[in-house]
ROBA-432715 format. One record per residue (C-alpha): residue number from 1; x, z, y. Coordinates in steps of 0.05 Angstrom, whole numbers, plus 5000, padded with zeros to 4 digits. Each point is the difference from the previous one (the first is absolute). Layout:
BEGIN
@seq=NUM	c1=X	c3=Z	c2=Y
...
This chain:
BEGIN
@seq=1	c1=1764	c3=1489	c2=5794
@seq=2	c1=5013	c3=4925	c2=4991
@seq=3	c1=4966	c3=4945	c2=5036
@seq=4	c1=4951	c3=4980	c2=4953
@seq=5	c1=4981	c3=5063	c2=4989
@seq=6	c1=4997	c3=5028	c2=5069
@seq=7	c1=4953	c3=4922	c2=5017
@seq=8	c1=4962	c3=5029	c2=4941
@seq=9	c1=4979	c3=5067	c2=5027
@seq=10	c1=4989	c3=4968	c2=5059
@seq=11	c1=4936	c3=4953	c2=4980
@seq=12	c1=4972	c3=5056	c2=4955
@seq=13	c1=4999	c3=5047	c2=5070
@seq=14	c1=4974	c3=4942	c2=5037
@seq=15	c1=4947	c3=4992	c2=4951
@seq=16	c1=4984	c3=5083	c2=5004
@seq=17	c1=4994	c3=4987	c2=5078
@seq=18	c1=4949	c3=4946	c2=5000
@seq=19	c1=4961	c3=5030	c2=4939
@seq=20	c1=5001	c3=5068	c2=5048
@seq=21	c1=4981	c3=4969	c2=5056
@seq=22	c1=4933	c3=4968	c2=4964
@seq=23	c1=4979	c3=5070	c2=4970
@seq=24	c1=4997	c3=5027	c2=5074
@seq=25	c1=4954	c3=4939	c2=5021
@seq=26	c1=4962	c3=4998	c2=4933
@seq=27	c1=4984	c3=5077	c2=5017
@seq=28	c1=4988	c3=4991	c2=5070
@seq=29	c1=4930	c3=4957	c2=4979
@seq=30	c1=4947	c3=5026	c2=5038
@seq=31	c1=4958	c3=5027	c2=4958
@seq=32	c1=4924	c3=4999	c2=5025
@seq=33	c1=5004	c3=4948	c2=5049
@seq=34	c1=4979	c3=4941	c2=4951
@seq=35	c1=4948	c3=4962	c2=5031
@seq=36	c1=5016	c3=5012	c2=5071
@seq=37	c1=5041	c3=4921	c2=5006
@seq=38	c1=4994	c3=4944	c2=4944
@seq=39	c1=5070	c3=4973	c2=5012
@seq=40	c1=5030	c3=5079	c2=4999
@seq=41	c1=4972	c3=5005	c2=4936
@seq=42	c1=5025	c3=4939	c2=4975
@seq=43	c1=5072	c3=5021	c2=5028
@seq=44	c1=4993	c3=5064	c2=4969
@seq=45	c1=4980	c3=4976	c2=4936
@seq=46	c1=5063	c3=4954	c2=5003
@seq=47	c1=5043	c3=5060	c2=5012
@seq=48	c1=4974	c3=5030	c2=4944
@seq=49	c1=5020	c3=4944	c2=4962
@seq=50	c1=5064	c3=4999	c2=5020
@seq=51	c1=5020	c3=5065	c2=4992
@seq=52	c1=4982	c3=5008	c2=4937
@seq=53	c1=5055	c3=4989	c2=4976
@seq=54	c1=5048	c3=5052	c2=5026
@seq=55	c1=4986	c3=5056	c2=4959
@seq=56	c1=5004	c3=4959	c2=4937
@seq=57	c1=5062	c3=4956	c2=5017
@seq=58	c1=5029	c3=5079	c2=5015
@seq=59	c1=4993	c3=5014	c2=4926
@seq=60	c1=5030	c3=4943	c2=4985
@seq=61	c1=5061	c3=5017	c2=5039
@seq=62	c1=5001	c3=5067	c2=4977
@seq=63	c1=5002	c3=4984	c2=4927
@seq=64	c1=5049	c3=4948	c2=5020
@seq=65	c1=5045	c3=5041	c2=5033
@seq=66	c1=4994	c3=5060	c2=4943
@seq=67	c1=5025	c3=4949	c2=4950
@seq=68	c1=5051	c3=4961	c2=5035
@seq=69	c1=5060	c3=4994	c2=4967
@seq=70	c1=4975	c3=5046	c2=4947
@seq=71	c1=5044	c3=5005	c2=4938
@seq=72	c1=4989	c3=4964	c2=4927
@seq=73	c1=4975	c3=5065	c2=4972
@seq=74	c1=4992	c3=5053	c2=5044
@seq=75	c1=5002	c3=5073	c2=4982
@seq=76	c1=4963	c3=5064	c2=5014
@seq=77	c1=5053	c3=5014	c2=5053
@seq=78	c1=4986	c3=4924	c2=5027
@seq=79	c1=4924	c3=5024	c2=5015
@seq=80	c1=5009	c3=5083	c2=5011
@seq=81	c1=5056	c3=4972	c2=5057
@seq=82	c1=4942	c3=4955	c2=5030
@seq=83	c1=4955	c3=5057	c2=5003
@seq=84	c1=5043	c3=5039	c2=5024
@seq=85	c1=5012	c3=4957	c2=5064
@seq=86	c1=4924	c3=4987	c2=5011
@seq=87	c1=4989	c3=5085	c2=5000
@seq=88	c1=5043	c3=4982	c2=5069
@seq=89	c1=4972	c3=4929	c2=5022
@seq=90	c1=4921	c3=5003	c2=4976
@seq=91	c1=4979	c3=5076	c2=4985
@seq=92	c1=5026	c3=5039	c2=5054
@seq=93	c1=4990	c3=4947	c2=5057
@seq=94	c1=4927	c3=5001	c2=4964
@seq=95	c1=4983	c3=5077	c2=5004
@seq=96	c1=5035	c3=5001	c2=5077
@seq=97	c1=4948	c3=4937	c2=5020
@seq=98	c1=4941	c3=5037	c2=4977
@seq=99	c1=5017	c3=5067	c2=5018
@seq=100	c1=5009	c3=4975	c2=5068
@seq=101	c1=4936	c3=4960	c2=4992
@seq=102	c1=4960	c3=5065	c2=4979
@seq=103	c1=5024	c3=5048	c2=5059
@seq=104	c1=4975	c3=4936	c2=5034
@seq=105	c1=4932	c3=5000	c2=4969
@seq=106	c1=4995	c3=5077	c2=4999
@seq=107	c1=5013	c3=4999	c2=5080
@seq=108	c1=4945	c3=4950	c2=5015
@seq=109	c1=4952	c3=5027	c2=4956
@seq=110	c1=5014	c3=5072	c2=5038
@seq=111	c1=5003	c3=4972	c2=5071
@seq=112	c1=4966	c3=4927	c2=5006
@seq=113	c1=4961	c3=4992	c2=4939
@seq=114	c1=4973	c3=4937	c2=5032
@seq=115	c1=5060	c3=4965	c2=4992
@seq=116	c1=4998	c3=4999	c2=4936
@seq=117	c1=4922	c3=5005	c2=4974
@seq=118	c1=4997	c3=4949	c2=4940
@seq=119	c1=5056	c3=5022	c2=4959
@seq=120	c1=5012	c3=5034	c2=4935
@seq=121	c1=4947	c3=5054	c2=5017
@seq=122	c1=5022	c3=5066	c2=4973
@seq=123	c1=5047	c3=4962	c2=4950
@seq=124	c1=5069	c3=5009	c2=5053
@seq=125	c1=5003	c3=5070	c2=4975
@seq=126	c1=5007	c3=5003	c2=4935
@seq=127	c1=5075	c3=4987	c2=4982
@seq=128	c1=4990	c3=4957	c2=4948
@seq=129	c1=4970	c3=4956	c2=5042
@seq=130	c1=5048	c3=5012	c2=5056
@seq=131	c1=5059	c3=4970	c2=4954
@seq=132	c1=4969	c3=4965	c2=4944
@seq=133	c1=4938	c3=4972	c2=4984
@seq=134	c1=4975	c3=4980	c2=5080
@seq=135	c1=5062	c3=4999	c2=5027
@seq=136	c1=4981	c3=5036	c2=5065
@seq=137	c1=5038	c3=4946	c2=5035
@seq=138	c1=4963	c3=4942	c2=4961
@seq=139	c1=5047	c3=4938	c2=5007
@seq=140	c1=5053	c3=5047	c2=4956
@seq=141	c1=4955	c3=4984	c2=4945
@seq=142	c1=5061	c3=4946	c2=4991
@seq=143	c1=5057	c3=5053	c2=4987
@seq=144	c1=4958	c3=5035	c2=4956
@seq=145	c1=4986	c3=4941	c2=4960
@seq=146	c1=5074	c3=4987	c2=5003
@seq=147	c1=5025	c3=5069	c2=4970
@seq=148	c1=4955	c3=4991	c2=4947
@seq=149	c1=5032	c3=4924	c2=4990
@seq=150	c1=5067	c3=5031	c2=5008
@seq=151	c1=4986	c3=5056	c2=4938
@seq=152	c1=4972	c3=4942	c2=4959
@seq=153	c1=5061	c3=4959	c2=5012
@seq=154	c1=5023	c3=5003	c2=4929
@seq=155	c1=4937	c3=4977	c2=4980
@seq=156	c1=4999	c3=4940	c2=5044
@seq=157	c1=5075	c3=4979	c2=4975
@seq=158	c1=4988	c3=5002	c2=4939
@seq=159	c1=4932	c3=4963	c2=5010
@seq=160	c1=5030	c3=4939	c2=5036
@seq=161	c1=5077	c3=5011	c2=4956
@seq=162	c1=4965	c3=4975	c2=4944
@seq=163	c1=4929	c3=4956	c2=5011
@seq=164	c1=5031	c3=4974	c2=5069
@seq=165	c1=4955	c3=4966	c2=5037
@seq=166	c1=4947	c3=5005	c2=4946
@seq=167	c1=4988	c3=5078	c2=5009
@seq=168	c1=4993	c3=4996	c2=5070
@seq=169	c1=4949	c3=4937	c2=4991
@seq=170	c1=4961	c3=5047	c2=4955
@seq=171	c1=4999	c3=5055	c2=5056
@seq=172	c1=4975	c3=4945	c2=5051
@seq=173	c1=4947	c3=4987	c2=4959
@seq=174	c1=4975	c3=5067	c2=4988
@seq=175	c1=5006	c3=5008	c2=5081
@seq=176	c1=4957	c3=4934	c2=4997
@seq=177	c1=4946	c3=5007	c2=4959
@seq=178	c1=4998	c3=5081	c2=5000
@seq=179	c1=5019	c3=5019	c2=5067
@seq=180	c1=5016	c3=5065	c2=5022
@seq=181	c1=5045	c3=5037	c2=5055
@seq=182	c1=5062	c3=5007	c2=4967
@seq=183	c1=5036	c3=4940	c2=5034
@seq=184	c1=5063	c3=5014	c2=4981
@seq=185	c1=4986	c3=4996	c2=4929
@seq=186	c1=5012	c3=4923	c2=5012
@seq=187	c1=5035	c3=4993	c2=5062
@seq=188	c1=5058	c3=5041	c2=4984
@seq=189	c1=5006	c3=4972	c2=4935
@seq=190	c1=5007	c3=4930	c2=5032
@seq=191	c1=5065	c3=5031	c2=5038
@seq=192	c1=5022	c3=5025	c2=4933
@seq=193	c1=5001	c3=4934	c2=4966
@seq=194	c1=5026	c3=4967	c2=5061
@seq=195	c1=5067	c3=5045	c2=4998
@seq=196	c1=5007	c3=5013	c2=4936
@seq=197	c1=4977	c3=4930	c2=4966
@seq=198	c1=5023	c3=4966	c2=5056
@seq=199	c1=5045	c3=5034	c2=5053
@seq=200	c1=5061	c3=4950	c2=5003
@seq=201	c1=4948	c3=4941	c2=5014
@seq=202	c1=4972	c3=5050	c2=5050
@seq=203	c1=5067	c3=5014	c2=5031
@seq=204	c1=5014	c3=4937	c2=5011
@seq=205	c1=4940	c3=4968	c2=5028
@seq=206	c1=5000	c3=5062	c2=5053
@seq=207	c1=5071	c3=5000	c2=5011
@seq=208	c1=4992	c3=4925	c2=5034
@seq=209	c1=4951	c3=5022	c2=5043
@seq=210	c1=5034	c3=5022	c2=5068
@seq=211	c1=4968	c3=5047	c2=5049
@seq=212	c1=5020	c3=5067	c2=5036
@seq=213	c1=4968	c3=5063	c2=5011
@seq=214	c1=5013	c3=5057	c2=5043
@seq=215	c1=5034	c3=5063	c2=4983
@seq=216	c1=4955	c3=5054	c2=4966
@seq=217	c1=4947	c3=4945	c2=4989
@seq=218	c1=4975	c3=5032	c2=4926
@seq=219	c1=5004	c3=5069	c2=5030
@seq=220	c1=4960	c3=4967	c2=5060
@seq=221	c1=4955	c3=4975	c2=4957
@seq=222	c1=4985	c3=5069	c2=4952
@seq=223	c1=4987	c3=5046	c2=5062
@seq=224	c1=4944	c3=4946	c2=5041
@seq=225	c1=4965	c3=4997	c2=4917
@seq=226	c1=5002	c3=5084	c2=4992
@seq=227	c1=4980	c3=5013	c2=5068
@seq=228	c1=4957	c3=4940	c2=5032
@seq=229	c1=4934	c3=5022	c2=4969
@seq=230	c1=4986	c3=5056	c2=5041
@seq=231	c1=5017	c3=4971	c2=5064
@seq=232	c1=4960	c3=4937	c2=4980
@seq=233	c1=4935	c3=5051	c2=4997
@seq=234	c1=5012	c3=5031	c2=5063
@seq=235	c1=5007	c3=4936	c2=5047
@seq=236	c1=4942	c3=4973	c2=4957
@seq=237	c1=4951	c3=5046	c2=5018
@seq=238	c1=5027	c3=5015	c2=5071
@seq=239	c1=5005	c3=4928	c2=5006
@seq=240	c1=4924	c3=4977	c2=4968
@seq=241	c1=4967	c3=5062	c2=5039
@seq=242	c1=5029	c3=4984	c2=5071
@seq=243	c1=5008	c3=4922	c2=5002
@seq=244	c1=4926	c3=4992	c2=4950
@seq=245	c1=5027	c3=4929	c2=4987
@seq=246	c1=4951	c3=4951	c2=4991
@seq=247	c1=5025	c3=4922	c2=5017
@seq=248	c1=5059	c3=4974	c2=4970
@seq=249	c1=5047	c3=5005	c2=5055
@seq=250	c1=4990	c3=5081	c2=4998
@seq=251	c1=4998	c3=5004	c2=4929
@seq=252	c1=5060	c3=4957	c2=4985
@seq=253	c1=5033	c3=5043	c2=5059
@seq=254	c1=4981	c3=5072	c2=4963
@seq=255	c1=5024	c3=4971	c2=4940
@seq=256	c1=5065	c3=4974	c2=5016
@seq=257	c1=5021	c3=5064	c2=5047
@seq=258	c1=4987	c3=5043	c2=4950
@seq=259	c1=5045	c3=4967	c2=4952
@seq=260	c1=5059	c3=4983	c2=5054
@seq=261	c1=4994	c3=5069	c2=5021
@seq=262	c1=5004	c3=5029	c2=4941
@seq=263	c1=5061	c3=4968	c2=4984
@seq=264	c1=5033	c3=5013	c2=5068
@seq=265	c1=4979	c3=5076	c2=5003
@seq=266	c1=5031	c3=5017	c2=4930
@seq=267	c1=5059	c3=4935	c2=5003
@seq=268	c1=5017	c3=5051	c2=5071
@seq=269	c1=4995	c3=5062	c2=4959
@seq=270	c1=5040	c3=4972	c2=4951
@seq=271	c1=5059	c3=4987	c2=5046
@seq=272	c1=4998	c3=5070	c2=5022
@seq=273	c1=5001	c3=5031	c2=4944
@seq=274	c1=5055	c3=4955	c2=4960
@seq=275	c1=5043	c3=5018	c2=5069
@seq=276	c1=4982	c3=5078	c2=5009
@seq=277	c1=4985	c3=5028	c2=4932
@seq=278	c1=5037	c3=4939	c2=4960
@seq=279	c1=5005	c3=5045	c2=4926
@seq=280	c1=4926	c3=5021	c2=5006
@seq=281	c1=4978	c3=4927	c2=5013
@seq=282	c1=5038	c3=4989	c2=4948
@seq=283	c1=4960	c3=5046	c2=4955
@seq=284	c1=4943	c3=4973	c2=5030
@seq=285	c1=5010	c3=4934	c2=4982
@seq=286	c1=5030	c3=5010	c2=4925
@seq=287	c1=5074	c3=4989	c2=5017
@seq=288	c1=4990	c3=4936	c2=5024
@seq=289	c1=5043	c3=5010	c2=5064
């Protein structure tokens, strides 16, 4: 790995760590305390703001980071190899996450069903669900959105190959006036374009930019987003139910444990695991180690 490139990688995981650490405060928003403090709202409102753009700016880096350095003309064996590789990074680290997530749901719907009255209803057990259309473990709505990006990848090269920037202008105005949930419609088409349209400008704009990350940091950064959510609920409710927030100081204090906890508790686990079980963290985390 040369310097430039190594300075390169470097950014991008920097980027994936502060875009991670936003999702866990965007979904650590306490939910049914609006109204309780003026300024909390307004700081949680700003919040919101703010982190909206982390799930976005990761499509962007995803379709980025399929196409970098993509050939002139890629093949069939360009794009089967790709899919091949995100079977092992995306899918399996997908099914694992909300398989875990459902013995989860299935335990405290058998044992505390007060912990978690509100969600899904009867909708956790019916596979589909489960895996698919919910996800059980609802912030993986992202990875599913970004195998189906992934399979429509030679759709989106050819789409920004040959109407460059002008396709993907076209899909930001459908997003614009029409709307929808599929995000990554535009988003990861914007990566596209942005490596293959323009990855040497790209290269070099990122390769001046000089910072260092620690070791791990993208693996890091995929285990806190597959397995936040569910500790996020749990010190939410415990949280909400024992401390009944109500001024700013408590609810800004509820608010910010629950997201510095969360990323402690699983950031801990994380260690553990990459030191004890270091090939199934591995699996865990898509080969990322």
């Amino acid at each position: 790995m040369t310097a430039e490139k190594g300075q390169r990688l470097d950014f991008i995981d920097l980027l994936k760590v502060i875009l991670t650490v936003g999702i866990v405060f965007r979904h650590a928003e306490l939910v049914g305390m609006e109204g309780r403090s003026a300024v909390f709202d307004i700081f949680t409102r700003g919040m919101m703001g703010i982190t909206s753009v982390c799930v976005p700016l990761f499509f962007v880096l995803s379709g980025f980071l399929y196409f970098y350095k993509v050939p002139d003309r890629p093949g069939a064996e360009y794009f089967l190899g790709k899919t091949r590789k995100r079977v092992f990074s995306l899918l399996i680290p997908y099914l694992i996450a909300n398989g875990f997530a459902f013995l989860c749901y299935w335990a405290a719907y058998r044992y505390a069903p007060s912990m978690m009255s509100g969600f899904f209803g009867d909708d956790w057990k019916n596979p589909l669900f489960v895996f698919w259309t919910g996800p059980v473990n609802m912030s993986l709505w992202f990875i599913r959105d970004l195998i189906i990006a992934c399979i429509m990848a030679p759709l989106f090269y050819l789409l920004v190959r040959y109407t460059r920037i002008w396709g993907v202008l076209a899909l930001a105005a459908v997003w614009f006036f029409i709307g929808g949930s599929h995000w990554y419609n535009l988003w990861f088409a914007i990566g596209a374009w942005a490596s293959v349209c323009q990855g040497e400008n790209f290269a070099r704009w990122i390769g001046r930019i000089r910072c260092r990350v620690p070791a791990h940091a993208a693996a890091w950064c995929f285990f806190i987003y597959l397995y936040h959510y569910l500790l996020v609920i749990i010190l939410k409710k415990g949280l909400i139910a024992t401390v009944n927030p109500a001024s700013i100081g408590s609810l800004l204090g509820v608010y910010l444990t629950i997201a510095l906890v969360t990323l402690a508790v699983l950031t801990g686990i994380f260690i553990l695991l990459k030191r004890w079980f270091p090939k199934t963290t591995g699996v865990l985390v898509g080969g990322k180690l």
